[in-house]
KENUVO-809545 format. One line per field, with one value per residue: residue in three letters; z, x, y of N, C-alpha, C in turn. Coordinates in nm, 3 decimals. Example, Ala and Ser with C-alpha at 12.3 -4.5 7.8 and 13.67 -1.06 7.14 Angstrom:
BEGIN
code c(Ala  Ser)
n_w c(0.780  0.708)
n_u c(1.319  1.285)
n_v c(-0.569  -0.225)
ca_w c(0.780  0.714)
ca_u c(1.230  1.367)
ca_v c(-0.450  -0.106)
c_w c(0.780  0.787)
c_u c(1.320  1.290)
c_v c(-0.330  0.003)
***
This chain:
BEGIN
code c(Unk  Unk  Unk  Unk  Unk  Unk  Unk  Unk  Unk  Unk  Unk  Unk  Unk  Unk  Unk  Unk  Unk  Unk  Unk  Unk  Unk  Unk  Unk  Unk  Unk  Unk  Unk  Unk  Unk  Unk  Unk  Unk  Unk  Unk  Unk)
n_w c(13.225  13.345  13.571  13.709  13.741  13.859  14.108  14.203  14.211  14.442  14.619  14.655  14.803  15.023  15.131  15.326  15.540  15.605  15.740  15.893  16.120  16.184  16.302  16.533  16.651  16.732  16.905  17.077  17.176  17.263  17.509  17.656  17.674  17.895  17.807)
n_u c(-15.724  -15.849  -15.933  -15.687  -15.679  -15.880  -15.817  -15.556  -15.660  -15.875  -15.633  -15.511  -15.692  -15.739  -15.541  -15.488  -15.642  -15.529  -15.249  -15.389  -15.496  -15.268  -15.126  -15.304  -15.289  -15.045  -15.046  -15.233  -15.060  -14.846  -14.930  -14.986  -14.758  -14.464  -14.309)
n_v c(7.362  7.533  7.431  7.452  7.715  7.795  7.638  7.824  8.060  8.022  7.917  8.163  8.355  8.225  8.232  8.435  8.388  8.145  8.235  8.420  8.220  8.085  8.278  8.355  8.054  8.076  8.253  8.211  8.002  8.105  8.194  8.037  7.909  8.011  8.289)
ca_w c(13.249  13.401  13.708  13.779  13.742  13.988  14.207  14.184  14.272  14.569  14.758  14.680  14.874  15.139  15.212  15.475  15.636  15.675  15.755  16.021  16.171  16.228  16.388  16.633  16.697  16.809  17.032  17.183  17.225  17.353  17.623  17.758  17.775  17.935  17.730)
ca_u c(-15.667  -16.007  -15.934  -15.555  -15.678  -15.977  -15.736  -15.474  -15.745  -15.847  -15.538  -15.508  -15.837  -15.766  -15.372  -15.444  -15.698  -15.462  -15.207  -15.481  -15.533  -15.144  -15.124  -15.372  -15.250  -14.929  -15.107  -15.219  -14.944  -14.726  -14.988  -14.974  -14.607  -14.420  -14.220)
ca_v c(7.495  7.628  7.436  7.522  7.885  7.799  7.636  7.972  8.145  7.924  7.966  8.307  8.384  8.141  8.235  8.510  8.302  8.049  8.311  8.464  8.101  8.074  8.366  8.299  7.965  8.136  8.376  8.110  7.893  8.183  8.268  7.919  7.852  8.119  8.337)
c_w c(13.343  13.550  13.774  13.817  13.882  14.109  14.238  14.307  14.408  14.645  14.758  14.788  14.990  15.212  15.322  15.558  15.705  15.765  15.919  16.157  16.240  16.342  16.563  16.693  16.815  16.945  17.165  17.255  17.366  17.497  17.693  17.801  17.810  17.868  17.806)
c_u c(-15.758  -15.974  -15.827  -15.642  -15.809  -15.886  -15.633  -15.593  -15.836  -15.765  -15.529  -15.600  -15.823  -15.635  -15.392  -15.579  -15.626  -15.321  -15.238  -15.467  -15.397  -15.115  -15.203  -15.361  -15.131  -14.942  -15.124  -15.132  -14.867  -14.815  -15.022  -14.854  -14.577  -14.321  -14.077)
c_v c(7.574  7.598  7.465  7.648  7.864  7.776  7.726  8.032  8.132  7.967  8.073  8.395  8.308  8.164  8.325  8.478  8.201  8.130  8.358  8.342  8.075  8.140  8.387  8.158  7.979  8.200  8.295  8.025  7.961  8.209  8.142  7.889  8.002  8.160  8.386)
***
């Protein structure tokens, strides 16, 4: 149970990093192809 709740708490802390990371992937993308 200890480690679900570690793992919960894991992504929770890591979702708007991955979130962030997306976002900036995009940025990039879009500023290579032409929109």
């Amino acid at each position: 149970m200890r480690n679900f709740l570690a793992l919960g708490l894991l992504i929770t802390l890591s979702a708007p990093a991955h979130a962030a990371t997306l976002h900036h992937y995009r940025a990039i993308m879009s500023s290579f192809v032409p929109a």
